[in-house]
Structures are given as structure tokens and as C-alpha cells.
PLY file of the C-alpha trace (Angstrom):
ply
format ascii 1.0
element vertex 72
property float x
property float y
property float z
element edge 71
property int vertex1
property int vertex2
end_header
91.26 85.51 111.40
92.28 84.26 107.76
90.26 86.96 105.88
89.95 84.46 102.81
86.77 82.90 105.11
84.15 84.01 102.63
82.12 80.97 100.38
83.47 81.40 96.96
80.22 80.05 94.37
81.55 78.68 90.89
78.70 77.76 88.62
78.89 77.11 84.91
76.82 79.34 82.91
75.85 77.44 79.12
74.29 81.07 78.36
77.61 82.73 78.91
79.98 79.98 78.10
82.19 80.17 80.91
82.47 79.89 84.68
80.95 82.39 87.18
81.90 83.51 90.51
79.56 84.95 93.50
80.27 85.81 97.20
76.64 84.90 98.72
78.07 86.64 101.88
78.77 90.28 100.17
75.19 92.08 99.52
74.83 93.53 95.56
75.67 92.14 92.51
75.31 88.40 92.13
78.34 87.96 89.86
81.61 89.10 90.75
83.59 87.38 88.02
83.91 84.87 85.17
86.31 83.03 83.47
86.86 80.37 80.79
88.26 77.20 83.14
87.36 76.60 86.71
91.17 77.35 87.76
90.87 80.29 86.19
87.91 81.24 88.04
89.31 80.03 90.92
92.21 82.25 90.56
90.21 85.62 89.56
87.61 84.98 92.36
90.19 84.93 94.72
91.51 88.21 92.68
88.23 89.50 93.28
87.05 88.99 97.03
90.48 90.39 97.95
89.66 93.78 95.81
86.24 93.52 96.86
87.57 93.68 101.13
89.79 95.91 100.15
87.07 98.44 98.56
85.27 97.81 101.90
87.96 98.72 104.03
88.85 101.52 102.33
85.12 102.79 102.82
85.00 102.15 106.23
82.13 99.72 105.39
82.36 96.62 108.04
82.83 93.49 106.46
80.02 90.73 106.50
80.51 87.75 108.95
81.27 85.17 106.83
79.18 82.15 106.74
80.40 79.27 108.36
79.57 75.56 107.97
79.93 72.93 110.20
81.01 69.42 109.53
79.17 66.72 111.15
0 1
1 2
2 3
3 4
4 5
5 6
6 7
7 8
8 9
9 10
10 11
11 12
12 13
13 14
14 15
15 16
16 17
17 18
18 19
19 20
20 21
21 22
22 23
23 24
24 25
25 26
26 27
27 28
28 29
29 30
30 31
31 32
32 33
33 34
34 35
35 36
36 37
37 38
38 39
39 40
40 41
41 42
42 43
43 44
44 45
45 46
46 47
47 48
48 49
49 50
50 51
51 52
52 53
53 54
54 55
55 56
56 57
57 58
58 59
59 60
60 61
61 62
62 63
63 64
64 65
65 66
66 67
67 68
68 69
69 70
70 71
């Protein structure tokens, strides 16, 4: 299974000026990240839900199931 499964949420923030990043499937804090540019974000939220699976595994902690859509 391609680990990398997990919905990645970039939303502009006009109160921050810049882009944030959640993981709706990880429990806790709603932000994970932020950056300046959506690629950036893009680029440091994938940074951050690999550190993120990583802190899990080492843990023990399971990892969520990851949501999954379906196309119609």
C-alpha cells in the first residue's frame, strides 16, 4: 500500500498570510504546516505526513485508515 494515501488539506489563511496544511485523517492538531506558495506547501506537507508516520511508527501507534473517495 503507497503510504502517501492520506488527504493532504491546503487552505489559504488571509489571517496568517500564507498557505496551511491539515491531515483530516491524523487526530490532534488541525495544522500541521504552512508555507508562503501552494508548491511550497505542497512540498512541506508531504515533508510533514512522512515525519508525522514516521513518529507513529516509531510509537507503536497504528496508523489511521486513510480516507478514501470514490469516483463516480
Amino acid at each position: 500500500m503507497n503510504k502517501l494515501k492520506y488527504q493532504m488539506v491546503i487552505q489559504w489563511s488571509d489571517e496568517d498570510d500564507c498557505f496551511l496544511v491539515s491531515f483530516p485523517d491524523f487526530p490532534g492538531q488541525q495544522w500541521r504546516t504552512h508555507r508562503d506558495t501552494y508548491a511550497l506547501a505542497v512540498t512541506n506537507g508531504i515533508e510533514a505526513l512522512e515525519s508525522l508516520m514516521l513518529a507513529y511508527e516509531a510509537t507503536g501507534e497504528a496508523l489511521p485508515e486513510p480516507t478514501v473517495c470514490s469516483a463516480a
